[in-house]
C-alpha positions in Angstrom: -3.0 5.3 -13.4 -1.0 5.4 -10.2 -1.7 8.5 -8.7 0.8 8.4 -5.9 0.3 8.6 -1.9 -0.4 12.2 -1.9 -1.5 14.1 -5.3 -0.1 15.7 -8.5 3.5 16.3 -6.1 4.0 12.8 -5.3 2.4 11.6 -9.1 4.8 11.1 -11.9 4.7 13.3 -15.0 3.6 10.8 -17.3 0.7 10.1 -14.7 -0.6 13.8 -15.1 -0.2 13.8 -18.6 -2.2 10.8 -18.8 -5.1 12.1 -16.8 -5.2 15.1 -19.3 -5.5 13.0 -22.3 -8.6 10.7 -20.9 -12.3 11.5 -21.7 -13.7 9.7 -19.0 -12.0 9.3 -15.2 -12.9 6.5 -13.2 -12.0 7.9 -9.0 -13.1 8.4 -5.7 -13.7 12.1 -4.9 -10.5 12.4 -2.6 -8.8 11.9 -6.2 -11.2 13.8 -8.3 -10.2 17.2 -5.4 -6.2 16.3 -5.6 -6.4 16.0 -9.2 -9.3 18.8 -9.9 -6.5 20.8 -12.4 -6.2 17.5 -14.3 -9.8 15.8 -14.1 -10.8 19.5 -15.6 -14.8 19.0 -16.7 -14.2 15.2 -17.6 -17.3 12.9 -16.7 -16.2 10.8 -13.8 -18.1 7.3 -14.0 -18.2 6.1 -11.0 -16.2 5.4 -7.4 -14.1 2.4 -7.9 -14.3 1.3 -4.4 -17.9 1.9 -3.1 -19.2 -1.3 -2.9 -16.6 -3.4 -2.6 -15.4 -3.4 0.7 -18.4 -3.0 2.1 -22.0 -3.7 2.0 -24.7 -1.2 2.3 -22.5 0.9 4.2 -21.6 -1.8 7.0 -17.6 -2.8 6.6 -16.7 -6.1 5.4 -15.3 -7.1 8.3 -18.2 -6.3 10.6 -21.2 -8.3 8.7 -23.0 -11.4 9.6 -23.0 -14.6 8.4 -26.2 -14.5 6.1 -25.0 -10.7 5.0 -21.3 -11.9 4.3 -23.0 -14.6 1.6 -25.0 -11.8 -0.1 -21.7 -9.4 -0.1 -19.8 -12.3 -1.4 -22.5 -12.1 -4.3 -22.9 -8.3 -4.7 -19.4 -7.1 -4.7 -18.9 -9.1 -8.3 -22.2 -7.9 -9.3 -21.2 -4.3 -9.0 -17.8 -5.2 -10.5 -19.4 -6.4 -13.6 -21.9 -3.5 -13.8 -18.8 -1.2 -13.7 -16.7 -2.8 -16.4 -19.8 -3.0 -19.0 -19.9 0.7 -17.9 -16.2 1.3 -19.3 -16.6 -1.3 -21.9 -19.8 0.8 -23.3 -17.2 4.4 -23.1 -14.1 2.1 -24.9 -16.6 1.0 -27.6 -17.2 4.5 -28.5 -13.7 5.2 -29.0 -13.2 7.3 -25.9 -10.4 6.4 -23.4 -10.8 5.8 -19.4 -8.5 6.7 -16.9 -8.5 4.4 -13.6 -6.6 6.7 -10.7 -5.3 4.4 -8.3 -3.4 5.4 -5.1 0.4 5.2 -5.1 1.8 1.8 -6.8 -0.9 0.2 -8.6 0.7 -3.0 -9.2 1.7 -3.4 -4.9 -1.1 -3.9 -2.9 -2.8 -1.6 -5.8 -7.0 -2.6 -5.7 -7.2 -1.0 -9.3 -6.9 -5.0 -10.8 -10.4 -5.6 -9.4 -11.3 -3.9 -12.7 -8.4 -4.3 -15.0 -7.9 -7.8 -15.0 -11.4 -7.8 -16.4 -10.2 -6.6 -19.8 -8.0 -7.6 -22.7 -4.4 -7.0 -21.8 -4.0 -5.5 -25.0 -6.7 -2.7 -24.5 -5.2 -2.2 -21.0 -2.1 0.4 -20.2 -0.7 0.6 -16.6 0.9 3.8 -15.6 3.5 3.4 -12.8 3.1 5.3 -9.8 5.8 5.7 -6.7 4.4 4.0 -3.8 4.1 5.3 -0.2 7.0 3.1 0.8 9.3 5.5 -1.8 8.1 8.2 0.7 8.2 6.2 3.6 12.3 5.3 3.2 12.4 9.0 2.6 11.1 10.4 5.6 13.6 8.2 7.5 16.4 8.9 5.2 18.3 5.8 6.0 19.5 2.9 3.0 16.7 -0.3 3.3 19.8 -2.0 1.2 22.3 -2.0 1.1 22.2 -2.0 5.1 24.7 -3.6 7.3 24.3 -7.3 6.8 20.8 -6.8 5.1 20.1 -10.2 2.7 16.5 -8.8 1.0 13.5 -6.5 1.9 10.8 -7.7 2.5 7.5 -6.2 1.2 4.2 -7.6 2.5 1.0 -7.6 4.7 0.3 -9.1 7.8 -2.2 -11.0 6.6 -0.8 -11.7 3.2 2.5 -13.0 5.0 0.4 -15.1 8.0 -3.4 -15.6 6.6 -6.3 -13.3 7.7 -5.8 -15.0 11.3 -2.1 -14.4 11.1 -2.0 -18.2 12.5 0.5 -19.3 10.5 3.7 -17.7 12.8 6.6 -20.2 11.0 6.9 -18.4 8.0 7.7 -15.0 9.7 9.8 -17.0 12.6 11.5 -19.2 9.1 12.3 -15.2 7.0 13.4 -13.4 10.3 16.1 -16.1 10.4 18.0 -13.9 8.0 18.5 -10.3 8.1 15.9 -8.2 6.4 14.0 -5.5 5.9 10.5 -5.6 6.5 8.1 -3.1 5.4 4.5 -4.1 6.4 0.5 -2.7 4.6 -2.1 -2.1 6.7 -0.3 -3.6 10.2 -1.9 -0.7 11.8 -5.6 -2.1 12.4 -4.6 -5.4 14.2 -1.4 -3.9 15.4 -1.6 -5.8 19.1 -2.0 -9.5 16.8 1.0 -8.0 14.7 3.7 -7.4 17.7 2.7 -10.7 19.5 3.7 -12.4 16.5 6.7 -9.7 15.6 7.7 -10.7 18.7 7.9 -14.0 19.0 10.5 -14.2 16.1 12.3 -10.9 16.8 14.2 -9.4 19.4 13.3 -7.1 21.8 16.1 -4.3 20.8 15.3 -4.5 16.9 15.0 -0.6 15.2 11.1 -0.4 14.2 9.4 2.7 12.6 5.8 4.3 11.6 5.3 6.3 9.0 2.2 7.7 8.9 0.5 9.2 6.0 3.8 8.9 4.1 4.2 11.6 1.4 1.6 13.6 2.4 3.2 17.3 3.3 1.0 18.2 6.0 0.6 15.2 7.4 3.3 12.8 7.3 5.4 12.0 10.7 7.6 9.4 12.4 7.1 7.6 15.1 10.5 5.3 16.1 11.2 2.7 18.8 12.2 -0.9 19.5 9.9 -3.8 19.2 10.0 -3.5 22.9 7.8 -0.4 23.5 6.7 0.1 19.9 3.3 -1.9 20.6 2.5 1.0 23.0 3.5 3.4 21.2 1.5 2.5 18.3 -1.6 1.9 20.7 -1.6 5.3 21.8 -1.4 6.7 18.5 -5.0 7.8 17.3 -4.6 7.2 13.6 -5.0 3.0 13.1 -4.9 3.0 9.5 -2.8 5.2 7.5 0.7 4.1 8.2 3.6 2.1 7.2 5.2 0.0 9.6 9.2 -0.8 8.6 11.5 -3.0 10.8 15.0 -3.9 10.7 19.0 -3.0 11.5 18.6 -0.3 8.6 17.2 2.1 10.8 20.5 1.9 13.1 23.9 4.0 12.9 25.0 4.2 9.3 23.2 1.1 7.2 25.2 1.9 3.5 28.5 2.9 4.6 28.3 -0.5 7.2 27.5 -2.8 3.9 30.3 -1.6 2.3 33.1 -2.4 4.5 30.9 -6.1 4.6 31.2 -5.9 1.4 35.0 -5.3 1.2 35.6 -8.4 3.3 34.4 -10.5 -0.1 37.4 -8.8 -2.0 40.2 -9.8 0.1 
């Protein structure tokens, strides 16, 4: 079920509705508390995510060699534990609800249990994603914008490899005008702009928005790739933000593709 960046506000009707048909949730407390009015008194079988990105409480990134091999083993383990857990609620003819954050099927972790299951015993509730709230906040047009070709949605690493060696690709897209709206650049944000930078220009509009769709917390932070490296250093959180780059974010992006557009008619 995609729960959306921020709770029942930012959740889709047919998302709450679902929640109050299931007899069993599967969540993480942060969405059990968002969703408490919706959750009611169900049994909640487990968190999702315990377990898989880490081992015995150490982060997957910061194990040793000998402890990466034993995750490597572990984290399947405790998948397949899980889904003979939902498979033994299914078989009595109760239904499970899986609340994933925002989109499920972009960048959306739920899969790690779904694609475990008969498609055909499997429903996927849309959710709006965090970059819905993101273009939002900054209330511009991602495209139509000036001479904008596509948008580009990815993650460093996704785009570049876990190393984020592979710098052609990015230097080969940025060749065109484009959007780009970048997951989880925040945590290796100096590796990020180095590359960012060797394909860009120095005057190209970039944006942060952190904790997008969350009320309290959301905010902007806005510069050029020139300065934005710092800017993003400084900033405490390192995580929960949503890095977007391009022209878009420059004068009046629509209103600009339209006259380009005109020039077609002619």
């Amino acid at each position: 079920i995609g729960a959306g960046p921020a709770g029942p506000r930012t959740a889709t009707l047919q998302a709450l509705e679902t929640i109050k048909r299931m007899d069993v949730i599967v969540a993480y407390e942060k969405h059990v508390k968002l969703f408490a009015d919706y959750v009611a008194n169900k049994p909640v079988l487990f968190d999702p995510w315990t377990g898989i990105w880490d081992y015995k409480g150490k982060d997957q990134w910061n194990l040793s060699k000998e402890e990466l091999a034993r995750f490597k083993v572990e984290r399947f383990r405790i998948r397949d534990e899980r889904v003979e857990q939902i498979e033994r609620v299914l078989a009595e003819g109760k239904d499970v609800g899986l609340l994933d954050s925002g989109n499920p099927c972009l960048y959306g972790p739920s899969h790690w249990y779904a694609e475990q299951f008969d498609p055909h015993d499997l429903v996927i509730v849309p959710g709006m994603g965090c970059d819905a709230a993101a273009m939002a906040a900054l209330g511009k047009s991602t495209i139509p914008a000036h001479k904008t070709r596509f948008v580009i949605q990815t993650a460093p690493f996704s785009l570049m490899g876990w190393r984020m060696e592979d710098r052609q690709i990015l230097k080969d897209l940025t060749r065109y005008d484009s959007t780009m709206i970048l997951y989880m650049a925040l945590w290796k944000s100096q590796e990020v702009f180095a590359a960012l930078k060797e394909a860009l220009p120095p005057d190209m509009p970039c944006a942060v928005v952190y904790w997008a769709g969350h009320p309290d917390r959301e905010r902007v932070l806005r510069g050029r790739l020139a300065d934005m490296e710092q800017k993003v250093a400084a900033d405490k959180e390192k995580f929960m933000g949503l890095l977007l780059i391009g022209r878009f974010l420059e004068g009046k992006p629509y209103e600009s593709a339209m006259k380009e557009g005109e020039k077609h008619l002619e």
